[in-house]
C-alpha positions as CSV (number, residue, x, y, z in Angstrom):
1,X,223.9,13.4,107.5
2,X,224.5,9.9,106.0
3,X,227.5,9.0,106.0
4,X,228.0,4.7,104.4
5,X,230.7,2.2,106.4
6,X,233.1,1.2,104.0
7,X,231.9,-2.4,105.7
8,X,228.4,-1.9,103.8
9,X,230.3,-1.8,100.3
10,X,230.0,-5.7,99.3
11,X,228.6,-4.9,95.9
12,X,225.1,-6.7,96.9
13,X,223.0,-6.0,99.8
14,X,223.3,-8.1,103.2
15,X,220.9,-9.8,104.4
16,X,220.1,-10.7,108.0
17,X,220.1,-13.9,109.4
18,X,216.3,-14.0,110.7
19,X,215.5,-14.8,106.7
20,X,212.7,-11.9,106.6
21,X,211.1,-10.7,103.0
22,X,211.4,-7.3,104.7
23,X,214.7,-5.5,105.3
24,X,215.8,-5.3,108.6
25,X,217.7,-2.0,110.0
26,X,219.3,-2.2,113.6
27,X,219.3,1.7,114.8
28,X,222.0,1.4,117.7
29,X,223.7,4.3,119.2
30,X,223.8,6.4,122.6
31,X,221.1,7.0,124.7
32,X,220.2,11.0,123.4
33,X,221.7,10.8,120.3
34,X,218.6,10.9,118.3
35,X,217.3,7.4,117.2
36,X,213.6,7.9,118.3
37,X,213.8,10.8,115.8
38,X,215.4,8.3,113.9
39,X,212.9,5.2,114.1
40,X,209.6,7.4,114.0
41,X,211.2,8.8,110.2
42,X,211.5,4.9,109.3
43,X,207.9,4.4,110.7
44,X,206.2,7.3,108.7
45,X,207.8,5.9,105.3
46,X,206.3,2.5,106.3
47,X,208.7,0.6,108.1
48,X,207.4,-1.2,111.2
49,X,209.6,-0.2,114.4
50,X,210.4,-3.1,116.9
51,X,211.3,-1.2,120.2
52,X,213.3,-3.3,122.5
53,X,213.4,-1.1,125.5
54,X,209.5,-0.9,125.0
55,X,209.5,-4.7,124.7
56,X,211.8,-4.5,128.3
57,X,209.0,-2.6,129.6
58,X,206.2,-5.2,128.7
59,X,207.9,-7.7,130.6
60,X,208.8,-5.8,133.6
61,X,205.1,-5.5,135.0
62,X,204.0,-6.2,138.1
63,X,204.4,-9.3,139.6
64,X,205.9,-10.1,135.6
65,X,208.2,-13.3,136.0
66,X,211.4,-11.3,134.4
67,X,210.6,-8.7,137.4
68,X,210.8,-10.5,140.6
69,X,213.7,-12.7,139.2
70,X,215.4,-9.1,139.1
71,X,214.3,-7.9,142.4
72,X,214.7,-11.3,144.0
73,X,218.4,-10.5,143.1
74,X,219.1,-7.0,143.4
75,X,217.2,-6.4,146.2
76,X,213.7,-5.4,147.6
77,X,214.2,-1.4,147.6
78,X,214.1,-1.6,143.8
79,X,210.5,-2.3,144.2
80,X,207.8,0.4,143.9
81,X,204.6,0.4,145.9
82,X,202.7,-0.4,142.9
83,X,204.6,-3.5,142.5
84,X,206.1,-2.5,139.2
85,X,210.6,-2.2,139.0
86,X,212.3,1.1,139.7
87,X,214.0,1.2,137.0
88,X,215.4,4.5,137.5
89,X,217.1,3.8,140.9
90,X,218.2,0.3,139.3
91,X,219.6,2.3,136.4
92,X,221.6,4.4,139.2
93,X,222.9,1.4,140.8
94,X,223.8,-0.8,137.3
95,X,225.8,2.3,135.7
96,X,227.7,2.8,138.3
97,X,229.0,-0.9,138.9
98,X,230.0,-2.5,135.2
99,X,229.6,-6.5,137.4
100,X,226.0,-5.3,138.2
101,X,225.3,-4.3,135.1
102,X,226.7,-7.2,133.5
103,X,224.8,-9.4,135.6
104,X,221.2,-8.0,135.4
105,X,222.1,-8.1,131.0
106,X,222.7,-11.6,132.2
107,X,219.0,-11.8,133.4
108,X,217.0,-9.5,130.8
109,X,219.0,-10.3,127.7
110,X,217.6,-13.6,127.3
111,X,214.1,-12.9,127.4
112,X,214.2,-10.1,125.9
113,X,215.5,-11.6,122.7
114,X,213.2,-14.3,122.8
115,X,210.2,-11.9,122.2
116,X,211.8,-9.6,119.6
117,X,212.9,-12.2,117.4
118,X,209.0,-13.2,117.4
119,X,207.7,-9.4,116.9
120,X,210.2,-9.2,113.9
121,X,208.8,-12.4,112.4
122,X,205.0,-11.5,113.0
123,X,205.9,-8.0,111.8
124,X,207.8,-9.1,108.7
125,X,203.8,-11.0,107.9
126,X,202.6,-7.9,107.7
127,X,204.4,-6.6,104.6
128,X,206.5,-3.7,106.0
129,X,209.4,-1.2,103.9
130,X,211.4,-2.4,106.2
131,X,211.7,-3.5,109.7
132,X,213.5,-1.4,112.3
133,X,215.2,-2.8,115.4
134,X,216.2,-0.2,117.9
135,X,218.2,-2.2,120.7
136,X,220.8,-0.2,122.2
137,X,222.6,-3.3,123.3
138,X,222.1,-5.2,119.7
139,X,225.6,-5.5,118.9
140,X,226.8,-6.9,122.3
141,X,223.7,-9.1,122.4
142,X,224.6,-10.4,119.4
143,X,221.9,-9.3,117.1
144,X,223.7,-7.4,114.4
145,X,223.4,-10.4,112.3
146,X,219.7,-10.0,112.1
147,X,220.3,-6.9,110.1
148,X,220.8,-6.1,106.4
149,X,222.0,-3.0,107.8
150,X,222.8,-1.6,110.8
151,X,222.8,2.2,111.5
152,X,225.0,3.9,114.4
153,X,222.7,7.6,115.4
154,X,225.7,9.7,116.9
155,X,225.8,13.5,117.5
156,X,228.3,15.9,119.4
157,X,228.6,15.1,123.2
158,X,227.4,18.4,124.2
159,X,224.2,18.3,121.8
160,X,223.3,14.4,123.8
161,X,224.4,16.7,127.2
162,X,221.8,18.8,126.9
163,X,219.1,16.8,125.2
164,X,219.0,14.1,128.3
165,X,218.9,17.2,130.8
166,X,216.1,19.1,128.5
167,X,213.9,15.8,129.3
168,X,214.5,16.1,132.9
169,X,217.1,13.8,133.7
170,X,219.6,15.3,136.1
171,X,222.9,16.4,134.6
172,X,224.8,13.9,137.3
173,X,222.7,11.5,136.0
174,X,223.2,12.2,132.6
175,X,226.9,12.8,132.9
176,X,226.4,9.1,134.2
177,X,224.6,7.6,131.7
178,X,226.9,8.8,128.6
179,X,230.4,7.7,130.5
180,X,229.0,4.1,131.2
181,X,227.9,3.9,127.5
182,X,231.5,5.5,126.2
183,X,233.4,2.1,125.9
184,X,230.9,0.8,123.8
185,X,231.4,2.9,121.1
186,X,234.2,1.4,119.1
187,X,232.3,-1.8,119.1
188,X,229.2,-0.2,117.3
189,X,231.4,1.9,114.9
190,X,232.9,-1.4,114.2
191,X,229.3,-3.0,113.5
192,X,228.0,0.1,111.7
193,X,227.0,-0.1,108.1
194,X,226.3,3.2,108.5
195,X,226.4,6.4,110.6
196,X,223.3,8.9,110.9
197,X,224.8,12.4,112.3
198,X,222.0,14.1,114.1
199,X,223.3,17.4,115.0
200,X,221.7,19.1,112.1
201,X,218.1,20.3,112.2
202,X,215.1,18.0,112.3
203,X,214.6,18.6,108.7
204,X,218.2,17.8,107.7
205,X,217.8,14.5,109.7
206,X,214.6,13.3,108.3
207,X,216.1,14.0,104.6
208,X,219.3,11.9,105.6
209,X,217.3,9.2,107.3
210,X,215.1,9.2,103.6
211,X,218.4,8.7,101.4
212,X,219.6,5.8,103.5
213,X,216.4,3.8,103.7
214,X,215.9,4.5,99.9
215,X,219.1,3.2,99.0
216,X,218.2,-0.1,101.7
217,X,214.8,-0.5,99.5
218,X,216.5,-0.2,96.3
219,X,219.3,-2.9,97.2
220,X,221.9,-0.3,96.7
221,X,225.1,-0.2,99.1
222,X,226.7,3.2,97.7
């Protein structure tokens, strides 16, 4: 389901700051409430999906600048014998402690934004529907203003429960994840333009996701 922010109402479209031809579309939301289902909808219509979790990944190879400032400061046990971050045992340690969290944003955010900014740019060359960002921390980072729009995926709490356990993760872990993530919620409701409910069937979703991005090509805010 589609539900429009009375925020995206302006009577003509926004448009984000990065001055793309391309529309850009932030897909925020809670870790297993559905925006890779989402995104890869937006990609098979033609938009081009900028990942910045995969873009984290990129830069956290090993012996990668961004991750031996980060083990240099959290701590040689984060290493893995391959040389590469532990990202899961990190994640354990950051969710659990909002000032460590805070300060490894303080060493990932930066450089991080540095190289979406230039994937949206050479992605908007290439002609795309739209451009997607999917940043989980894109309003607190600042980036909502890089959007025309920017989408909020949400679904029931015990529909995210059971998706983040069906992948493996363990429910402690998961139960983890979702509470740490809880207080940012008014802030992206706030930001939303609009709200994709995912509880529905993949079918339903996909037909939602269609409306919104057809309205986004068309200009149209209601």
């Amino acid at each position: 389901m589609d539900r429009e922010r009375t925020a995206s109402r302006s009577g003509t479209p926004r448009r984000g700051s990065l001055g793309t031809r391309a529309p850009v579309i932030g897909v925020i939301g809670p870790i297993g409430s559905g925006k890779s289902t989402v995104s890869a909808r937006l990609a098979e219509r033609g938009a081009v999906v900028v990942d910045a979790d995969q873009l984290t990944r990129q830069l956290m190879t090993p012996s990668a600048g961004l991750t031996e400032e980060i083990i240099a400061r959290f701590g040689v046990e984060f290493r893995l014998p391959d040389g590469s971050l532990d990202r899961a045992a990190l994640g354990r340690l950051v969710f659990s402690d909002v000032d460590r969290l805070a300060e490894l944003e303080s060493i990932v955010h930066p450089v991080v934004e540095e190289l979406e900014r230039a994937t949206i740019l050479a992605a908007d060359s290439r002609g795309p529907v739209a451009i997607v960002v999917e940043a989980i921390k894109l309003v607190e980072a600042g980036h909502a203003g890089w959007c025309d729009e920017v989408w909020l995926v949400v679904c029931a709490p015990d529909t995210q429960l059971a998706r983040l356990v069906g992948r493996g993760m363990p429910e402690t872990d998961a139960r983890q994840r979702i509470a740490a993530q809880a207080a940012s919620l008014p802030l992206w409701h706030a930001a939303a333009t609009r709200v994709i409910e995912t509880d529905g069937t993949l079918d339903e979703v996909r037909a939602a996701v269609d409306v919104a991005l057809d309205r986004v090509i068309s200009g149209r805010t209601g």
